[in-house]
C-alpha positions as CSV (number, residue, x, y, z in Angstrom):
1,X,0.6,29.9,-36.0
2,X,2.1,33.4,-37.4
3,X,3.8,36.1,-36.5
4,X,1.9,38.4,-34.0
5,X,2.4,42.0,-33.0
6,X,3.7,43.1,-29.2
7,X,0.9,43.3,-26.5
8,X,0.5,45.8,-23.9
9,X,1.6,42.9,-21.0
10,X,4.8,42.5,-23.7
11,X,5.2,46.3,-23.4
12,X,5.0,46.5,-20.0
13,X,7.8,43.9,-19.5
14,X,10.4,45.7,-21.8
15,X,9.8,49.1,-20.1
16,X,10.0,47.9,-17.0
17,X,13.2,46.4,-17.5
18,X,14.3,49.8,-19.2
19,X,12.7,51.3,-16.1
20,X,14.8,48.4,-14.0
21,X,18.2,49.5,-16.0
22,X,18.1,53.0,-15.1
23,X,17.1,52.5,-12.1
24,X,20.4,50.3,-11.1
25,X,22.5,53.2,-13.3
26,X,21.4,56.0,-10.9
27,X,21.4,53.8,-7.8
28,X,24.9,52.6,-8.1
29,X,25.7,56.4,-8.4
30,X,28.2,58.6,-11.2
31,X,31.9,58.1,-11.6
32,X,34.3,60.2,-9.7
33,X,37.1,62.4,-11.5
34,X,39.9,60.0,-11.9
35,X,40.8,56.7,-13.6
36,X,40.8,54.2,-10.8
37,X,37.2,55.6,-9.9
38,X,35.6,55.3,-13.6
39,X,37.3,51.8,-14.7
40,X,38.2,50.0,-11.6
41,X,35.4,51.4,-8.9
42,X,38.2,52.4,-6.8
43,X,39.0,49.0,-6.4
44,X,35.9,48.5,-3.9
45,X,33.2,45.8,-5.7
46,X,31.8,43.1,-4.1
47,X,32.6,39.8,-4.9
48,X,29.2,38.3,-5.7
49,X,28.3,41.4,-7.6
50,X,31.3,41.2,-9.4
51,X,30.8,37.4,-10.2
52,X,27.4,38.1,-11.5
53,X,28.4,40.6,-13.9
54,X,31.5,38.5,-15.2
55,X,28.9,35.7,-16.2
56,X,27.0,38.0,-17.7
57,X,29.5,39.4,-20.2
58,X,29.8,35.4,-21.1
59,X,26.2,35.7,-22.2
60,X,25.3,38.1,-25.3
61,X,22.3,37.7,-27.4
62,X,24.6,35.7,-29.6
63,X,24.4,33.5,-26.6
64,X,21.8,33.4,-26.2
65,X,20.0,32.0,-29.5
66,X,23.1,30.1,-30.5
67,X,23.1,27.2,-27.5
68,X,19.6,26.5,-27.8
69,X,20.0,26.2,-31.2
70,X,22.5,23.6,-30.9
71,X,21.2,21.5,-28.3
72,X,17.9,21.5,-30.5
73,X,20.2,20.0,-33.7
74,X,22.7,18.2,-31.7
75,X,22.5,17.5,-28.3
76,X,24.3,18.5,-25.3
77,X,28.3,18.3,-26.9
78,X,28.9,21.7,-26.1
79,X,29.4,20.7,-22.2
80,X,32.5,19.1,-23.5
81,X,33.8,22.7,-24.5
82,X,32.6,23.8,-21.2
83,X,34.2,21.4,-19.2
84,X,37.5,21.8,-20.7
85,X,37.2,25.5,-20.1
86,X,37.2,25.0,-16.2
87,X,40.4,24.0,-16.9
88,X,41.2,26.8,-18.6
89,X,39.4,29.5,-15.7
90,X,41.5,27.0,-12.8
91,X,44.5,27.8,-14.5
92,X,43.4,31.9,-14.4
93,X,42.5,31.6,-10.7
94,X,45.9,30.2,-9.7
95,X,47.6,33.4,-12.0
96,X,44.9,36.2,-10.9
97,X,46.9,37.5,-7.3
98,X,50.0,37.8,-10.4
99,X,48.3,40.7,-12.2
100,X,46.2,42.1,-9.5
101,X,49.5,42.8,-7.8
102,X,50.8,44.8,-10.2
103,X,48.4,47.7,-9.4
104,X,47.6,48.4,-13.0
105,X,44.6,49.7,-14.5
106,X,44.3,46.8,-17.4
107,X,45.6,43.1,-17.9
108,X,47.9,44.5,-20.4
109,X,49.4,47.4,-18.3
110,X,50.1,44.7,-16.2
111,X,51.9,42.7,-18.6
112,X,53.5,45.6,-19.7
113,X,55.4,46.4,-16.7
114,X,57.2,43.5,-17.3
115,X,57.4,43.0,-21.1
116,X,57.8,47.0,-21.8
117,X,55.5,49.8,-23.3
118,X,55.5,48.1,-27.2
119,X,54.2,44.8,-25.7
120,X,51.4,46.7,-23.3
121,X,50.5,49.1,-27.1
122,X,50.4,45.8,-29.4
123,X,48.3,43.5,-26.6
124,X,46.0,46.6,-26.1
125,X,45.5,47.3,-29.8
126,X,44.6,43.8,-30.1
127,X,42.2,43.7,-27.8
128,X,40.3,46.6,-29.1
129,X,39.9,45.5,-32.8
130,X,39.2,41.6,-32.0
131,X,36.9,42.5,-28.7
132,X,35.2,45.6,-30.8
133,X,34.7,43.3,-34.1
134,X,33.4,40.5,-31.8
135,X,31.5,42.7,-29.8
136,X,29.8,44.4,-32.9
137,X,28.5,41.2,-34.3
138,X,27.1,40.2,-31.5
139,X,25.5,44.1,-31.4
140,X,23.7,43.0,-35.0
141,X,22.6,40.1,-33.4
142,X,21.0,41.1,-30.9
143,X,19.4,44.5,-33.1
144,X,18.1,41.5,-35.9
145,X,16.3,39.2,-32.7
146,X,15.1,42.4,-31.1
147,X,14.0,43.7,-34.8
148,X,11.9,40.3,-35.5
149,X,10.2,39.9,-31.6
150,X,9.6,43.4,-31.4
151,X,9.0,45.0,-34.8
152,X,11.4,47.9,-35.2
153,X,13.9,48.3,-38.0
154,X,17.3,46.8,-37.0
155,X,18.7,50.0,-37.9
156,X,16.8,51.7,-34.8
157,X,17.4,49.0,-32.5
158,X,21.0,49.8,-33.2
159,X,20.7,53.2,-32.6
160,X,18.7,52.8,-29.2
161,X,20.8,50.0,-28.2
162,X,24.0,52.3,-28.6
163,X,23.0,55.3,-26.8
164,X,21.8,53.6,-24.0
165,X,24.7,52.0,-23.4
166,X,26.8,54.8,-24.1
167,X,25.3,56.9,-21.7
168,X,25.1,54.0,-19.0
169,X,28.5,54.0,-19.0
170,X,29.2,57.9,-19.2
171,X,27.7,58.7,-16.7
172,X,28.8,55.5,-14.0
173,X,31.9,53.6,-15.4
174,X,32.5,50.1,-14.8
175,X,29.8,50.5,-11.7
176,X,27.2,51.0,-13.7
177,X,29.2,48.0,-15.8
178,X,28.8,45.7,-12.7
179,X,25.1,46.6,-11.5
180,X,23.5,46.2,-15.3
181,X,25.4,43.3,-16.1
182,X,24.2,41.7,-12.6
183,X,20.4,42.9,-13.8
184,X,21.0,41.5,-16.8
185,X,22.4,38.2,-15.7
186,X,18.4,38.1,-13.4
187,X,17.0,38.9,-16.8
188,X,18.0,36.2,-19.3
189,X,17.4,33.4,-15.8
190,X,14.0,34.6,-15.9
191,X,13.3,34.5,-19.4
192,X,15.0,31.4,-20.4
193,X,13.4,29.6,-17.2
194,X,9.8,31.1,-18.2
195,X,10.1,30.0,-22.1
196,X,10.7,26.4,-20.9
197,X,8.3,26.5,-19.0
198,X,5.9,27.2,-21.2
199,X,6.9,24.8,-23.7
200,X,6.6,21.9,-21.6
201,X,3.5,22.8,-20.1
202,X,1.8,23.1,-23.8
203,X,3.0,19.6,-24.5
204,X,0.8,16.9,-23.7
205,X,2.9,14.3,-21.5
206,X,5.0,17.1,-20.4
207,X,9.1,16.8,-19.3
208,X,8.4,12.8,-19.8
209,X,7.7,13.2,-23.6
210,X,10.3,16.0,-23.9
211,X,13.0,13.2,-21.9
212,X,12.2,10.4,-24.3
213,X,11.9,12.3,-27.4
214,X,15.4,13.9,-26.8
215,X,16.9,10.2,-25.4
216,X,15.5,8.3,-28.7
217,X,17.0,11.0,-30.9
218,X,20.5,11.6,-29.2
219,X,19.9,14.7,-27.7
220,X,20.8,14.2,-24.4
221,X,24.2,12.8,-24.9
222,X,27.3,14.7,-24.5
223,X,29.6,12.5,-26.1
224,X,27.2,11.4,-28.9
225,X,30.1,11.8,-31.9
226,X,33.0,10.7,-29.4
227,X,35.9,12.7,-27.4
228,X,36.6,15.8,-29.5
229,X,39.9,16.9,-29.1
230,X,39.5,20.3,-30.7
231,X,36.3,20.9,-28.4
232,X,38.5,20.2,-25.4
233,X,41.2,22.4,-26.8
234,X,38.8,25.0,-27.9
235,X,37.6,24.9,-24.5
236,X,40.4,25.0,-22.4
237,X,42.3,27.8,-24.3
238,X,38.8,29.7,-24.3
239,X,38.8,29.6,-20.8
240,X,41.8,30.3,-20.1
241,X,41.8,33.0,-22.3
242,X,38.5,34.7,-21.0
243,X,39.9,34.6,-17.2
244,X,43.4,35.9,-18.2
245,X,43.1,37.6,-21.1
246,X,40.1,39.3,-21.9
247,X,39.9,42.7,-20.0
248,X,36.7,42.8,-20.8
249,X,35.9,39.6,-18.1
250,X,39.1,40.5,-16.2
251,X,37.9,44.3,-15.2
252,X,35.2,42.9,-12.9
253,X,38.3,40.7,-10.8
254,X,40.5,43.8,-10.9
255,X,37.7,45.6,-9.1
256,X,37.4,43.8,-6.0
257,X,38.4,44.4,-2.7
258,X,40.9,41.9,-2.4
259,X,42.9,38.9,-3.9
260,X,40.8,36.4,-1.7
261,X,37.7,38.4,-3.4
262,X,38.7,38.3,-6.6
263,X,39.3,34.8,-6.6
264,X,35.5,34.1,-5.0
265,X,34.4,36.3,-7.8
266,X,35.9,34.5,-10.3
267,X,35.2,30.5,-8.8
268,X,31.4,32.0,-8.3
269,X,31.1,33.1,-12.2
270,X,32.5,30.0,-13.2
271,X,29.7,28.3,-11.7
272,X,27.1,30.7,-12.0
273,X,28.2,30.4,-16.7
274,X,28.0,26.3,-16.0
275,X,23.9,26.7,-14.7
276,X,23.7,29.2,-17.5
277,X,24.7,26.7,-19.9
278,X,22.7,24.2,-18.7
279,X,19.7,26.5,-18.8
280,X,20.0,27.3,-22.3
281,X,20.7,23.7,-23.4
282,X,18.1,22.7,-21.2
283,X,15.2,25.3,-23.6
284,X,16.8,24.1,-26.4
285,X,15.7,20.3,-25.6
286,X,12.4,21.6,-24.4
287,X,11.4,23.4,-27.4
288,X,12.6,20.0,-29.1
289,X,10.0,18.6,-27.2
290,X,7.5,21.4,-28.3
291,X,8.2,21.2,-31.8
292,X,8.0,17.5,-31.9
293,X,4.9,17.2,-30.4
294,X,2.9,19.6,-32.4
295,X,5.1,18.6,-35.9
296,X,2.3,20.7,-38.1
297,X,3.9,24.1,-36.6
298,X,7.0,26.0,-38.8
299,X,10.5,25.7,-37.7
300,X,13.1,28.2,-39.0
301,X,15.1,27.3,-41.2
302,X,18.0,29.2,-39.5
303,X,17.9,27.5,-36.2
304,X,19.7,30.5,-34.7
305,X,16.4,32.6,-35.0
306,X,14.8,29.3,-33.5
307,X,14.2,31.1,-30.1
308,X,13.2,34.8,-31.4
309,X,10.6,33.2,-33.7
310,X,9.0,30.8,-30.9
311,X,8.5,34.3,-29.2
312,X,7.3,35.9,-32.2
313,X,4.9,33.1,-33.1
314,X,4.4,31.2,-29.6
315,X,4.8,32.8,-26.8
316,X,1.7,34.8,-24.7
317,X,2.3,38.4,-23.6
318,X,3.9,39.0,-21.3
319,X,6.2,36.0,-21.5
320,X,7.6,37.8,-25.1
321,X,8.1,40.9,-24.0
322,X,10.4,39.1,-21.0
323,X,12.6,37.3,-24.1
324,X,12.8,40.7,-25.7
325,X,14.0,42.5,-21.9
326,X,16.4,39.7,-21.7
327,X,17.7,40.3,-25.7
328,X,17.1,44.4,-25.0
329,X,19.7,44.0,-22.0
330,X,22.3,41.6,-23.4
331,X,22.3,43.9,-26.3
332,X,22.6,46.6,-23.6
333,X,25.8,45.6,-22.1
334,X,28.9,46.5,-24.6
335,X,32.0,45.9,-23.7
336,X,32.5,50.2,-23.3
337,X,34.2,50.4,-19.6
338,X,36.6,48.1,-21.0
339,X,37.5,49.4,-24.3
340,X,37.6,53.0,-22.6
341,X,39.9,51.9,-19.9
342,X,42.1,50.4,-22.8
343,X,41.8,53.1,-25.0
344,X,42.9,55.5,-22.1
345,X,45.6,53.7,-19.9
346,X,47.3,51.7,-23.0
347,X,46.9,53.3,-26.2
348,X,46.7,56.9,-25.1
349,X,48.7,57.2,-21.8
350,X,46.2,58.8,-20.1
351,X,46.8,60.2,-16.3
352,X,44.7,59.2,-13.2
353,X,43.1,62.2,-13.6
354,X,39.7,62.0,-16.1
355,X,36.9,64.6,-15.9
356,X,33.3,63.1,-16.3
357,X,33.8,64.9,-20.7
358,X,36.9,62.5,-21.3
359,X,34.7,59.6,-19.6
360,X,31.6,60.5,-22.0
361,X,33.4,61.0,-24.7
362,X,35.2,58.1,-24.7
363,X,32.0,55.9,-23.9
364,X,30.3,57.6,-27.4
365,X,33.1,57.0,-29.5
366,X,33.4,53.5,-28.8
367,X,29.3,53.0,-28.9
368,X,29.5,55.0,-32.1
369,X,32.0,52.9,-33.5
370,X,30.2,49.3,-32.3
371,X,27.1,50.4,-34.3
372,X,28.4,51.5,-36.9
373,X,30.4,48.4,-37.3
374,X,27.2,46.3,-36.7
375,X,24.7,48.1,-39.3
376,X,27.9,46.9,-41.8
377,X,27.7,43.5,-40.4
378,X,24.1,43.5,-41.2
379,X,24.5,43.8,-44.9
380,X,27.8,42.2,-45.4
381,X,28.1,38.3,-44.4
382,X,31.9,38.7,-45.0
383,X,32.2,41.8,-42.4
384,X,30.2,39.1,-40.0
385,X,32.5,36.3,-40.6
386,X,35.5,38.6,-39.4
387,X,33.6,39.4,-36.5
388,X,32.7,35.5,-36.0
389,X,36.7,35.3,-35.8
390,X,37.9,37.7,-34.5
391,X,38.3,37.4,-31.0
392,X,39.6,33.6,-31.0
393,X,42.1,35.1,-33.1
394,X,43.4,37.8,-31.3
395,X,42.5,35.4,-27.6
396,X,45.9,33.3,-28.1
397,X,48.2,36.6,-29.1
398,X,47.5,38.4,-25.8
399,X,47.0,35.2,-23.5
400,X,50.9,34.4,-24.0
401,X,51.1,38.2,-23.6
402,X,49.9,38.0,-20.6
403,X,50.9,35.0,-19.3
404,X,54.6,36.3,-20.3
405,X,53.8,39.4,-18.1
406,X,52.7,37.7,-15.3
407,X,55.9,35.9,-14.8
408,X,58.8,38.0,-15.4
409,X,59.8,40.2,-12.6
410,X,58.9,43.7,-13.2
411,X,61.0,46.3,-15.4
412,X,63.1,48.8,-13.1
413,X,61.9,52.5,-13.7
């Protein structure tokens, strides 16, 4: 079966969940005039919102094509990575009331009232390259799926994807952060749930031919090369890391209400990532199933395109256009309220006061800059690679940073 062009259902689907993203943008209302307002939302978010959108910044188109993938080659290993990573996120639970407390805008201003203004510059320059170069690739991801389900150039689906975020965040800060990231998180559920659905119900025998084909082969085991140390010390320090570390995650705790809240928010992501995970491995042995049972049909040969070409080539309207929503909205949701707060608290000592120009400005500058970085990362595999690694790079640098922070008294002014 080939490649076949977007229906009007599939249309329908992606501008209603354009429709759906603005929607949430001018409900949740503009940013006021200072910094607290714009990057923390006054300190005021509810926990289960916050929790939503935390988990949702865990999911990115990368995401979402990658862990299908690999339960399709390999099985379910990747919930031993996971499982160390609760670890990890216990350990960040136990520290959150330590920054919280310290009444800072960032993680890193945080750690830098104890560990002094080089420290808080050097943890918040790391951020922004290894988060920006991580963030871009998974920008030209996301443009390349949406390019092949949808049919326009990456190029533009870089360039649309950019300005909508850009002026997303402009306009509401980190609330508009929260709201899309919790409409995105309702998104991918739907569409990953839907494709699996379908695949099973085109396969003759159904889930029990999808169970035994992925038993015979190995799929289903978690442990089917052994105990991997590095995936349990991946997993653990990636944890760890993403609930201490990375402002990006650690913005939504820092905007709730309370310490009590925050640490709902973050137990609630935790387990609202794990039934994520085992969502997406759970299409990834289903379209095993589907693929086995009708073996005359064309795999990819990258299996990271494995989902974006069952939607291109399988999937009925308006099923495709909901995988394309879900890819349109995870592409959606750059990291900008975080890299703006950085940019302005750490690296340019910026005020509590910030007019609605500084707040756009610094939004388009960052979106600029993702894009731009991404349409490189299309054409250069080596630009990717650096993006592949960057992040797990920088993660370790500012988690003893912050960890550092957290527990030395704070400096005397």
């Amino acid at each position: 079966m080939g490649y076949h062009p977007l229906a009007a259902a599939d249309a329908g689907m992606i501008f209603a969940a354009f429709a759906a993203f603005w929607i949430v943008v001018l409900c949740a209302g503009p940013a006021g005039a200072c910094a607290q307002d714009a990057f923390l939302d006054r300190r005021a978010a509810p926990w289960w919102l916050a929790a939503l959108s935390a988990a949702s910044s865990e999911i990115s188109a990368l995401t979402l094509l990658a862990i299908p993938a690999a339960a399709f080659a390999r099985g379910w290993g990747l919930v031993q990575v996971f499982a160390a990573s609760l670890i990890g996120r216990a350990i960040g639970w136990w520290m959150l009331p330590r920054w919280r407390s310290r009444g800072e805008l960032t993680v890193y201003g945080a750690a830098g009232s104890s560990l002094g203004l080089a420290a808080r510059r050097i943890s918040a320059g790391l951020f922004c390259s290894g988060r920006g170069l991580s963030s871009a690739l998974r920008l030209a991801v996301a443009a390349a799926a949406l390019s092949f389900v949808c049919g326009p150039s990456p190029e533009w689906c870089l360039a649309f994807l950019a300005v909508l975020a850009a002026a997303a965040i402009g306009y509401g800060g980190l609330r508009a952060a929260i709201w899309t990231g919790a409409l995105q998180a309702l998104f991918v559920a739907a569409a990953v749930a839907c494709a699996a659905a379908y695949a099973v119900g085109q396969i003759p025998g159904g889930a029990h031919f999808v169970w035994n084909l992925a038993a015979r082969s190995g799929r289903l085991s978690v442990f089917a090369g052994g105990i991997s140390p590095f995936a349990w010390l991946a997993g653990l320090a990636g944890g760890w890391a993403a609930f201490c570390a990375d402002h990006e995650i650690c913005q939504k705790f820092l905007a709730c209400r309370s310490d009590r809240d925050a640490r709902k928010a973050m137990a609630a992501a935790a387990a609202l990532s794990a039934s994520a995970l085992a969502l997406l491995l759970c299409l990834g042995t289903c379209l095993l199933g589907y693929y086995g049972a009708h073996p005359a049909l064309e795999i990819p040969t990258r299996l990271d395109y494995l989902l974006p070409h069952f939607s291109a080539t399988i999937l009925p309207g308006p099923l495709r256009g909901l995988v394309a929503a879900a890819l349109l909205l995870t592409a959606a949701d750059l990291p900008l309220s975080s890299l703006s707060a950085v940019s302005w608290s750490d690296l340019g000592g910026g005020g509590e006061r910030l007019g609605a120009p500084a707040r756009w400005a610094l939004a388009a500058v960052w979106a600029a800059l993702l894009s731009t970085a991404a349409a490189w990362m299309l054409d250069s595999q080596s630009l990717a690679l650096w993006g592949m690694r960057a992040w797990p790079a920088v993660s370790w640098a500012l988690l003893l940073v912050v960890v550092l922070g957290c527990f030395r008294p704070v400096a005397k002014k």
